[in-house]
PDB file with one MODEL, atoms N, CA, C and O in Angstrom:
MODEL        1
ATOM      1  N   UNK A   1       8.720   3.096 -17.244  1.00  0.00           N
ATOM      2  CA  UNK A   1       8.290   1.966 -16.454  1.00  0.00           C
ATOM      3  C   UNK A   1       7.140   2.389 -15.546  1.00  0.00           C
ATOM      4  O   UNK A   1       7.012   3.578 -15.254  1.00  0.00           O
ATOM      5  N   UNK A   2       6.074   1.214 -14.965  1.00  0.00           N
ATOM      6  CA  UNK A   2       5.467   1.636 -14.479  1.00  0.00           C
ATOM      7  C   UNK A   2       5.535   0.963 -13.094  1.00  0.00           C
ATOM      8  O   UNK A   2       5.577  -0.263 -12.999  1.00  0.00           O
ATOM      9  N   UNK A   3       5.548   1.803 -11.991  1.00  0.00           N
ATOM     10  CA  UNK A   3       5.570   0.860 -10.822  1.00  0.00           C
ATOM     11  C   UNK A   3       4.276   1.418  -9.731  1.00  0.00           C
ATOM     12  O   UNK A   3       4.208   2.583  -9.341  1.00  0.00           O
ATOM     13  N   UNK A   4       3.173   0.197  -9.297  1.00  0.00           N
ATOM     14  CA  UNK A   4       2.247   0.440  -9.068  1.00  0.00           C
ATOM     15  C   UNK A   4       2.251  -0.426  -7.635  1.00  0.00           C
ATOM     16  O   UNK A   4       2.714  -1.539  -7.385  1.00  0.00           O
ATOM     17  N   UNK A   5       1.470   0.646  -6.711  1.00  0.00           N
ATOM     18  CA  UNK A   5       1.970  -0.129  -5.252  1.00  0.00           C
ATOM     19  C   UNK A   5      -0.133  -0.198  -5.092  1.00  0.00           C
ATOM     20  O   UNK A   5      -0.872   0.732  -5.414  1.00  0.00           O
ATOM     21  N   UNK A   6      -0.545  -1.418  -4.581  1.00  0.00           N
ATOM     22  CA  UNK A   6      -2.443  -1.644  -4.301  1.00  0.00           C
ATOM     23  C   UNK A   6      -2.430  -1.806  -2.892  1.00  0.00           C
ATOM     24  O   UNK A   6      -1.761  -2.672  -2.327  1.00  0.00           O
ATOM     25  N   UNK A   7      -2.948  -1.223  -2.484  1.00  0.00           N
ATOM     26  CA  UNK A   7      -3.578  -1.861  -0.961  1.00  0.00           C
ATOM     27  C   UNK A   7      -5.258  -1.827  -0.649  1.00  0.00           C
ATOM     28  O   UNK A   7      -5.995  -1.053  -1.259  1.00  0.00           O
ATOM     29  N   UNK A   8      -5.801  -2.860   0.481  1.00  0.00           N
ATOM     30  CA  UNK A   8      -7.481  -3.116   0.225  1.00  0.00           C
ATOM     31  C   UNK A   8      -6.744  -2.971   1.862  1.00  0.00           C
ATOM     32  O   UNK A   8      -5.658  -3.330   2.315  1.00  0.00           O
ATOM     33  N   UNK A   9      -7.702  -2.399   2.332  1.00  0.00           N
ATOM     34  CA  UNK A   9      -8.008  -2.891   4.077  1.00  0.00           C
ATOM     35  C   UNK A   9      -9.388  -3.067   4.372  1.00  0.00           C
ATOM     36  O   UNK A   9     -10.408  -2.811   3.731  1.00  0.00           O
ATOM     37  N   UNK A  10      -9.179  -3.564   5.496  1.00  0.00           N
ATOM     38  CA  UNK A  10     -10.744  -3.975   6.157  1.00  0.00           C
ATOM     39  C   UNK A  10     -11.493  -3.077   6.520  1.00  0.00           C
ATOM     40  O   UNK A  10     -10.809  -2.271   7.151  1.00  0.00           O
ATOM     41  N   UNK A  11     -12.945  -2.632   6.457  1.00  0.00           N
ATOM     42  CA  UNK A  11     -13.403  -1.964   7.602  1.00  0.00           C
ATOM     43  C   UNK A  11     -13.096  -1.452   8.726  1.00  0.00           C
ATOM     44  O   UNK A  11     -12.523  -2.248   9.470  1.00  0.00           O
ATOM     45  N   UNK A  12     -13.256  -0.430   9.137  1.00  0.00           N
ATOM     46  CA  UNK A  12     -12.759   0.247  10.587  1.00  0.00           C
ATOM     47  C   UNK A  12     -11.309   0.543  10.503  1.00  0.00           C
ATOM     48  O   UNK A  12     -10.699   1.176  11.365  1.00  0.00           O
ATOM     49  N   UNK A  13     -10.821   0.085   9.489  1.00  0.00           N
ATOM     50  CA  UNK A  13      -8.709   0.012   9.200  1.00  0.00           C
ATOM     51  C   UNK A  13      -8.563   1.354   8.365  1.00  0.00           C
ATOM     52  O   UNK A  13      -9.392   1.882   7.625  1.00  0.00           O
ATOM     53  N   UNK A  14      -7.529   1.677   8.627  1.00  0.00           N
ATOM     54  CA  UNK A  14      -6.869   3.077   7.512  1.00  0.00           C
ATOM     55  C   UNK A  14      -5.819   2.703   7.578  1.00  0.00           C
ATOM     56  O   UNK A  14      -5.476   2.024   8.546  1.00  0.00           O
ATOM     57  N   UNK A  15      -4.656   3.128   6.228  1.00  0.00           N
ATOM     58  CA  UNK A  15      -3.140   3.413   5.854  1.00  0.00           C
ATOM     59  C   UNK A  15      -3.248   4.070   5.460  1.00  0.00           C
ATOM     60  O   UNK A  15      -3.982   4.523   4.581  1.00  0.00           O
ATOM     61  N   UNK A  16      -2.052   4.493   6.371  1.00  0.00           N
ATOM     62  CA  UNK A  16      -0.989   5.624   6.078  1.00  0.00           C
ATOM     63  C   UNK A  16       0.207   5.460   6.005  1.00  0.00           C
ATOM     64  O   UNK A  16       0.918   4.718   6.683  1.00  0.00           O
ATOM     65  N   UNK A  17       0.567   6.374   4.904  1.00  0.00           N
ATOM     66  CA  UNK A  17       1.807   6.397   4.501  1.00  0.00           C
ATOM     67  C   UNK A  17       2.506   7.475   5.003  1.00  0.00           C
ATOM     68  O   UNK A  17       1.992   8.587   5.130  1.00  0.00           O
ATOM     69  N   UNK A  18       4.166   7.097   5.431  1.00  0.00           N
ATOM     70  CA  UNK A  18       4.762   8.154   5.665  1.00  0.00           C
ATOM     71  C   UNK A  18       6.433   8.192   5.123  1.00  0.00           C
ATOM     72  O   UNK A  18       6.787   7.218   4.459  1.00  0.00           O
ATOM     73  N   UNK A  19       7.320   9.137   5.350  1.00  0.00           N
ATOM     74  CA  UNK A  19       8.713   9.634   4.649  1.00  0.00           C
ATOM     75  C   UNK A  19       9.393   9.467   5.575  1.00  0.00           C
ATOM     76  O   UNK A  19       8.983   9.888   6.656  1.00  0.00           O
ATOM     77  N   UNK A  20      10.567   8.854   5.507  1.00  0.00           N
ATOM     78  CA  UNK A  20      11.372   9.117   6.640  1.00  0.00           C
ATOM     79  C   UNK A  20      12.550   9.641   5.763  1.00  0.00           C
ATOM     80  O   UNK A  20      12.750   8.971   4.750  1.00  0.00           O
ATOM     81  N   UNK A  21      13.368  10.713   5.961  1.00  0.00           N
ATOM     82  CA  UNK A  21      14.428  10.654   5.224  1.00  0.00           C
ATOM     83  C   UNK A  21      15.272  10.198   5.632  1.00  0.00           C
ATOM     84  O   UNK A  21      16.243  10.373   4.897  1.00  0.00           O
ATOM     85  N   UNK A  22      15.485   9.655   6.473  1.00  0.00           N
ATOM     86  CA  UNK A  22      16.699   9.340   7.187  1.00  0.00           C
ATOM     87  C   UNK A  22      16.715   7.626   7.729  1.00  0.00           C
ATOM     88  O   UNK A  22      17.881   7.231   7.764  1.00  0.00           O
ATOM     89  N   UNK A  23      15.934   6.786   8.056  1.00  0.00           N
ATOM     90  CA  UNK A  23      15.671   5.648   8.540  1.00  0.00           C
ATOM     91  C   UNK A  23      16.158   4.342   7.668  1.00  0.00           C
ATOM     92  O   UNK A  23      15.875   3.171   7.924  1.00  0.00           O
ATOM     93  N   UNK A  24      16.649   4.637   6.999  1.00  0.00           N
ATOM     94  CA  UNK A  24      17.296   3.628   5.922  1.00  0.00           C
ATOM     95  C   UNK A  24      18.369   3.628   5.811  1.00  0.00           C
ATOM     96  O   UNK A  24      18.827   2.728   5.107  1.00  0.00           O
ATOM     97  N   UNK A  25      19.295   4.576   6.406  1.00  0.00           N
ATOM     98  CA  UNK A  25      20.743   5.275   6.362  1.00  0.00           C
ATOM     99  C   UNK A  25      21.364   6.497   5.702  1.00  0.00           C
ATOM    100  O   UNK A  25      20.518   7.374   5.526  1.00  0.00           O
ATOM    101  N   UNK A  26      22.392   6.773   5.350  1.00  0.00           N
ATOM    102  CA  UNK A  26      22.435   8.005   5.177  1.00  0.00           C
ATOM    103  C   UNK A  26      22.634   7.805   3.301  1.00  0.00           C
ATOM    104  O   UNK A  26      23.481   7.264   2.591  1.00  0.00           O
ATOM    105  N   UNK A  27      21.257   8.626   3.031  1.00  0.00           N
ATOM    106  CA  UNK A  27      21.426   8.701   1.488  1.00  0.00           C
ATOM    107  C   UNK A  27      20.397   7.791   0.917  1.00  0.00           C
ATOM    108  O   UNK A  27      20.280   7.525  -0.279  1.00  0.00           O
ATOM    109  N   UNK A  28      19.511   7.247   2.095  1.00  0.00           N
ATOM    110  CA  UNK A  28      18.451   5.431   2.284  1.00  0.00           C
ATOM    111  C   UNK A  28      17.546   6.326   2.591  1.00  0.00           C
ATOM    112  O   UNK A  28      17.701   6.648   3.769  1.00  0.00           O
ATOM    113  N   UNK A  29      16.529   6.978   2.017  1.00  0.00           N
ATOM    114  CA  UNK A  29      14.858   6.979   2.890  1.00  0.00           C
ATOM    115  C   UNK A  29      14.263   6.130   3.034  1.00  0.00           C
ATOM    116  O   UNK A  29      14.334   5.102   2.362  1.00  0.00           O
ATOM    117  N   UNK A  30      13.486   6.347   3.992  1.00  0.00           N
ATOM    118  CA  UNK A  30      12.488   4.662   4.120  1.00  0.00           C
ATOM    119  C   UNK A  30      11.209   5.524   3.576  1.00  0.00           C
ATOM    120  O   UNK A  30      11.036   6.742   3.527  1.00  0.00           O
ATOM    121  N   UNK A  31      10.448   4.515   3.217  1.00  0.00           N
ATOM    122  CA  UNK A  31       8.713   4.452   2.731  1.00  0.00           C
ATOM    123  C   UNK A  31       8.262   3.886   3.667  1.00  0.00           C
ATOM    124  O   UNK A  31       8.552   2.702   3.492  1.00  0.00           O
ATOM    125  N   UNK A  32       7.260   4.077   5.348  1.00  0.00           N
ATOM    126  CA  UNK A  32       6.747   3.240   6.121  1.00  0.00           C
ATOM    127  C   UNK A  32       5.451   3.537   5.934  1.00  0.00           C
ATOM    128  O   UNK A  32       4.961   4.431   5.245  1.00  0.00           O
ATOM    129  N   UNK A  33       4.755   2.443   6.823  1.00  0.00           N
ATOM    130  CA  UNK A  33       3.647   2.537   6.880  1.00  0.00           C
ATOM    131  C   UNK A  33       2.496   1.987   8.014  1.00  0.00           C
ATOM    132  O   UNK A  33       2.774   1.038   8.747  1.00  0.00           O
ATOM    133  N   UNK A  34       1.392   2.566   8.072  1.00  0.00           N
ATOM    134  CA  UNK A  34       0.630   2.362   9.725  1.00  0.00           C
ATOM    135  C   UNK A  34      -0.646   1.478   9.441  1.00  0.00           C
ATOM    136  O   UNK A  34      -1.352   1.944   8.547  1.00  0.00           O
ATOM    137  N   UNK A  35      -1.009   0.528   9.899  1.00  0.00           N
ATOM    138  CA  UNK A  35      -2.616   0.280  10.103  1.00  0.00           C
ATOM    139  C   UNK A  35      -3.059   0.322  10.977  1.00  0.00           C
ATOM    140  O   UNK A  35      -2.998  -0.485  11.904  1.00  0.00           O
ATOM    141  N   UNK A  36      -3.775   1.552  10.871  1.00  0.00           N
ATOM    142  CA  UNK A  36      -4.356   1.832  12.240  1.00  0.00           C
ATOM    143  C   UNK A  36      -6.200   1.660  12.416  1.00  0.00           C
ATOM    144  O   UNK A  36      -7.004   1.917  11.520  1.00  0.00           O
ATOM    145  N   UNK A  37      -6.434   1.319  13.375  1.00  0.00           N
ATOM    146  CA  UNK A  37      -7.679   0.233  13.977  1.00  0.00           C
ATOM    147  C   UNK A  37      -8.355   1.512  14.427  1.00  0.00           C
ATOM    148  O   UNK A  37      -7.743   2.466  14.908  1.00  0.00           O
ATOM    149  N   UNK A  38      -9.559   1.463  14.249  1.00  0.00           N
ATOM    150  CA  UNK A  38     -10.328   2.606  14.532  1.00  0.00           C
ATOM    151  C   UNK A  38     -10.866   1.644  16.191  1.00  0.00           C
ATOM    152  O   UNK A  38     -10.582   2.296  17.195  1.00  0.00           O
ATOM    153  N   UNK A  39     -11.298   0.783  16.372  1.00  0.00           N
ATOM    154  CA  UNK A  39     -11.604   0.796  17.818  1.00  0.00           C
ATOM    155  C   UNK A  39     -11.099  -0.926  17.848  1.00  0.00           C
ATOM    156  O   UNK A  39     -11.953  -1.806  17.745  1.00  0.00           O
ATOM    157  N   UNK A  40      -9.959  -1.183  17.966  1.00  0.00           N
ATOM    158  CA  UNK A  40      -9.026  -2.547  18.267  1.00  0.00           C
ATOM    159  C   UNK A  40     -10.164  -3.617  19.388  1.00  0.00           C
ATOM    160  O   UNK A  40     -10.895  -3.185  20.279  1.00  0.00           O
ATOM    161  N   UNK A  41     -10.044  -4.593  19.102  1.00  0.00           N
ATOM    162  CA  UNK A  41     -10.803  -5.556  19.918  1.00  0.00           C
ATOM    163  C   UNK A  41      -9.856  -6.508  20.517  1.00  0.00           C
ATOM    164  O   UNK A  41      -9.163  -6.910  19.582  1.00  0.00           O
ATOM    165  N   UNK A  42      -9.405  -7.185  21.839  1.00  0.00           N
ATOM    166  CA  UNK A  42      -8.359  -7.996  22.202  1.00  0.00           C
ATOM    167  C   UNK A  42      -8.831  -9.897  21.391  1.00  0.00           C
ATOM    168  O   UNK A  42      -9.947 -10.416  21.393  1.00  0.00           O
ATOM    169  N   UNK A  43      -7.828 -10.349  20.947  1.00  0.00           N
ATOM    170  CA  UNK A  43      -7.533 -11.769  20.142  1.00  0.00           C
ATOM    171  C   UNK A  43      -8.368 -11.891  18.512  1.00  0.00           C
ATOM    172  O   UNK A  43      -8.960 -12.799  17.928  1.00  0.00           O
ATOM    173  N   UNK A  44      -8.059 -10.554  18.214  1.00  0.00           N
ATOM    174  CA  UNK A  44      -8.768 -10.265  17.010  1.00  0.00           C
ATOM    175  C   UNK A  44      -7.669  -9.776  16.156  1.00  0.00           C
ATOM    176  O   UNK A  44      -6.824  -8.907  16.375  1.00  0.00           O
ATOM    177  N   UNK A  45      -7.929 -10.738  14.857  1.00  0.00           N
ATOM    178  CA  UNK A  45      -7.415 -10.700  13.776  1.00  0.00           C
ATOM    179  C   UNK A  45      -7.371  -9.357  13.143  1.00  0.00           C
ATOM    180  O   UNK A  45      -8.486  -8.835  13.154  1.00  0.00           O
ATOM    181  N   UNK A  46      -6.304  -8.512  12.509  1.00  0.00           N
ATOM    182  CA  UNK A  46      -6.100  -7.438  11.203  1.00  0.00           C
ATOM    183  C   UNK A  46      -5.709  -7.592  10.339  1.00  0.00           C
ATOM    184  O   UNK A  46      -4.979  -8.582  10.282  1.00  0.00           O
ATOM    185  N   UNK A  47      -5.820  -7.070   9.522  1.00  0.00           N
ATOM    186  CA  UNK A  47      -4.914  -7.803   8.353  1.00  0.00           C
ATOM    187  C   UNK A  47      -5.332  -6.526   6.579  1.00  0.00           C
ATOM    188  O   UNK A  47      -6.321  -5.827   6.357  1.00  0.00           O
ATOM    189  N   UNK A  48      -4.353  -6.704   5.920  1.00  0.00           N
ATOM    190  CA  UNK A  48      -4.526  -5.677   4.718  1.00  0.00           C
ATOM    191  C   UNK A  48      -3.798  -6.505   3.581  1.00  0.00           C
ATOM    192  O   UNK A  48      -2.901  -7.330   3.751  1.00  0.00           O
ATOM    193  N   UNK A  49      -4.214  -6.219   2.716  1.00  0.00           N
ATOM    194  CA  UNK A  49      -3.471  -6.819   1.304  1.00  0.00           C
ATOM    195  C   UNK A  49      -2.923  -5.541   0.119  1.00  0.00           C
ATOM    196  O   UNK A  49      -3.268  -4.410  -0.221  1.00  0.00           O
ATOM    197  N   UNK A  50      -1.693  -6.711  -0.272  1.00  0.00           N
ATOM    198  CA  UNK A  50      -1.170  -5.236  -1.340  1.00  0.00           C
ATOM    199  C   UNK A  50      -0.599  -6.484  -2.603  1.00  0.00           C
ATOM    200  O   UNK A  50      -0.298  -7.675  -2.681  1.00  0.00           O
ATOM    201  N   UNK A  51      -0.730  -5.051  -3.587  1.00  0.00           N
ATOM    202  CA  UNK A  51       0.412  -5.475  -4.501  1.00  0.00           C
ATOM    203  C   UNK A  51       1.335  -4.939  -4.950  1.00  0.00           C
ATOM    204  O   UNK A  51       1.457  -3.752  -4.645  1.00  0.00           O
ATOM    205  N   UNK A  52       2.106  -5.394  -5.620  1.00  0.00           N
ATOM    206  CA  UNK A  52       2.873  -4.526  -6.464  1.00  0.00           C
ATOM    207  C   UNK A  52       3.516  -4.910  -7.708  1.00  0.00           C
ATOM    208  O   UNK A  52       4.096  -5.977  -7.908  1.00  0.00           O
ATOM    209  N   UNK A  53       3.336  -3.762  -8.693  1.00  0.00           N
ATOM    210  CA  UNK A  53       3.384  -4.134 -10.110  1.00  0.00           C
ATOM    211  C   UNK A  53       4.162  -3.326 -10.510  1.00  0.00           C
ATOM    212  O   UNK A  53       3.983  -2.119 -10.343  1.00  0.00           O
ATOM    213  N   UNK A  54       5.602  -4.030 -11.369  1.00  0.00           N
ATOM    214  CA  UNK A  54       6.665  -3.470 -12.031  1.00  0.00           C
ATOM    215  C   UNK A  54       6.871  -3.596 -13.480  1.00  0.00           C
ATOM    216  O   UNK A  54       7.904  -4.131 -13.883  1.00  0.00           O
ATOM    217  N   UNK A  55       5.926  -3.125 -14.359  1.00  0.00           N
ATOM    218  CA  UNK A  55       6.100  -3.184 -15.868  1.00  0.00           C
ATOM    219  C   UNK A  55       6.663  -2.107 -16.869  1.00  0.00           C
ATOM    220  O   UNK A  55       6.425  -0.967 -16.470  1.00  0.00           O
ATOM    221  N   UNK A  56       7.321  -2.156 -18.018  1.00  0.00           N
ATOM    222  CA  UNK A  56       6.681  -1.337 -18.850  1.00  0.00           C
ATOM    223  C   UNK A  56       5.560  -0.402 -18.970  1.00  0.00           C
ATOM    224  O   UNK A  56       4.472  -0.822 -19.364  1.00  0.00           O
ATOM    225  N   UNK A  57       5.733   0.862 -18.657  1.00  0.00           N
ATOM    226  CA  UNK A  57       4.566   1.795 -19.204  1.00  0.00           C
ATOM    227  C   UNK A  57       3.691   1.562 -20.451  1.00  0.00           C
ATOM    228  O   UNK A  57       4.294   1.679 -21.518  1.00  0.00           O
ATOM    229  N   UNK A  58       2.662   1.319 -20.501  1.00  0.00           N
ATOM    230  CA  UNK A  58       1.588   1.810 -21.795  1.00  0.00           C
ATOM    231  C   UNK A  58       0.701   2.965 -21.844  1.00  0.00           C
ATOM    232  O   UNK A  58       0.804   3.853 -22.690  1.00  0.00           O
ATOM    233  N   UNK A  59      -0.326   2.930 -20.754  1.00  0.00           N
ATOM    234  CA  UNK A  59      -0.833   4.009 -20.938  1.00  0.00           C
ATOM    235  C   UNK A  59      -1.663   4.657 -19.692  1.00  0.00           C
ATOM    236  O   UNK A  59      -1.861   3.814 -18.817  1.00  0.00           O
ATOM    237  N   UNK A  60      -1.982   5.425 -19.513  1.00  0.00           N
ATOM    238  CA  UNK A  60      -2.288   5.923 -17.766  1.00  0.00           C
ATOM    239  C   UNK A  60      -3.948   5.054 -17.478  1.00  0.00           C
ATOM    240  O   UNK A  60      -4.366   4.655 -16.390  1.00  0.00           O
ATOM    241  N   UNK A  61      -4.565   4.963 -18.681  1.00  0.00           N
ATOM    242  CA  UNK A  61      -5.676   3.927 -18.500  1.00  0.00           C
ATOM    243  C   UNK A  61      -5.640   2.827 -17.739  1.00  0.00           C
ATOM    244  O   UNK A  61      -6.624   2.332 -17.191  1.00  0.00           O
ATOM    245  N   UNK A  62      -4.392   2.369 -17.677  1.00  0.00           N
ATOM    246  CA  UNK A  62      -3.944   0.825 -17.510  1.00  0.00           C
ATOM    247  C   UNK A  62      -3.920   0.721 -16.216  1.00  0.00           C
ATOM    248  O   UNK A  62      -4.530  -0.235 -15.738  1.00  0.00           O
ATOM    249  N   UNK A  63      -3.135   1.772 -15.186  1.00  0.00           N
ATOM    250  CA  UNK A  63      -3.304   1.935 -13.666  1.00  0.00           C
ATOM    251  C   UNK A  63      -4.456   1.378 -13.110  1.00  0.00           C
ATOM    252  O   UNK A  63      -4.559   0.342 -12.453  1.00  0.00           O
ATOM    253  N   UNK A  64      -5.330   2.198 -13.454  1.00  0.00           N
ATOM    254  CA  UNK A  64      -7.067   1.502 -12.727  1.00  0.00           C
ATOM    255  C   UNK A  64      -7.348   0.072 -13.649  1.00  0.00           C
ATOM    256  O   UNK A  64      -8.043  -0.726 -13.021  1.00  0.00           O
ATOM    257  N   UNK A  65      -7.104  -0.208 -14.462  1.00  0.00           N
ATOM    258  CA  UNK A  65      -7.188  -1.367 -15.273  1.00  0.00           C
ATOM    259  C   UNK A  65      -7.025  -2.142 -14.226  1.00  0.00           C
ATOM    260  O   UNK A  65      -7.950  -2.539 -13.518  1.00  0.00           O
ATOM    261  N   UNK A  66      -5.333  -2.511 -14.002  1.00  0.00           N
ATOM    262  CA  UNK A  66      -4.432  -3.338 -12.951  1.00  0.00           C
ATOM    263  C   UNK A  66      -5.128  -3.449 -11.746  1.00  0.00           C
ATOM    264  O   UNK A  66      -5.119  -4.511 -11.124  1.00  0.00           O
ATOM    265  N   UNK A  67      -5.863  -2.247 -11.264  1.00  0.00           N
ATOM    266  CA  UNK A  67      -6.309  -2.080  -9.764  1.00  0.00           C
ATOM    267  C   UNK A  67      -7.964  -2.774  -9.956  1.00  0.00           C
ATOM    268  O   UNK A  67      -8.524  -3.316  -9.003  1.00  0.00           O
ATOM    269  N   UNK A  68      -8.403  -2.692 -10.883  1.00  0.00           N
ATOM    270  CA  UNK A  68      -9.810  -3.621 -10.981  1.00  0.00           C
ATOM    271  C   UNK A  68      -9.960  -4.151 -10.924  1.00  0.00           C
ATOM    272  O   UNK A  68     -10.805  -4.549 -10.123  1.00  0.00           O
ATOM    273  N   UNK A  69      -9.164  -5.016 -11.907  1.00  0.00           N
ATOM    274  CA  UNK A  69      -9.201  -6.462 -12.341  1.00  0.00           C
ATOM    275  C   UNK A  69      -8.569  -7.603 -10.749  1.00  0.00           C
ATOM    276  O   UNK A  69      -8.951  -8.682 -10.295  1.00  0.00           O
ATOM    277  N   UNK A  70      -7.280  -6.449 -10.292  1.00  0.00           N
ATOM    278  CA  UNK A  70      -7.205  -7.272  -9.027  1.00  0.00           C
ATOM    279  C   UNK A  70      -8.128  -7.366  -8.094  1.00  0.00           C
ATOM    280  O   UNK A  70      -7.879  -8.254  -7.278  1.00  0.00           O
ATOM    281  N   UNK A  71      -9.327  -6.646  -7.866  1.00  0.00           N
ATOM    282  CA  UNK A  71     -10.539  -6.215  -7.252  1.00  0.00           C
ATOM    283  C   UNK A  71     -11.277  -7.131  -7.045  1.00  0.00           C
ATOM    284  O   UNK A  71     -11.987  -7.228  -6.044  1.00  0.00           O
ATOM    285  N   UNK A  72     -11.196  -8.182  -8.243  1.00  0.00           N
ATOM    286  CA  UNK A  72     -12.110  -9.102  -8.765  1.00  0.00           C
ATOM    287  C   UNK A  72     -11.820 -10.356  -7.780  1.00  0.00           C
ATOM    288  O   UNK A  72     -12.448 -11.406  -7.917  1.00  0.00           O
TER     289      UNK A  72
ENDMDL
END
């Protein structure tokens, strides 16, 4: 199977990803994550987009395929 996680952010924005082993409960890791603002402005909008895609594997070509075409 293939499971494919996309994210686009804005200008001046970065994600990061991080591990928690423990934050989900015991035997639960969490997957979190940050958007962090390189210089924040007050009553100003942020914002990031994702996807995520759960198929059948075909072929490792197909990854950037999925990520292009959503590009569009």
């Amino acid at each position: 199977m293939l499971l494919a996680l996309m994210f686009q952010t804005q200008s001046g924005t970065q994600l990061r990803f991080a591990f928690n082993p423990s934050d989900g409960g015991p035997g639960v890791p969490a997957w979190d994550f940050q958007l962090l603002i390189d210089r924040p402005k007050a009553n100003q909008t942020y914002q990031f987009q994702s996807r995520t895609v759960y198929k059948p594997f075909d072929a490792i070509d197909e990854i950037m395929d999925l990520y292009q075409h959503w590009q569009r």
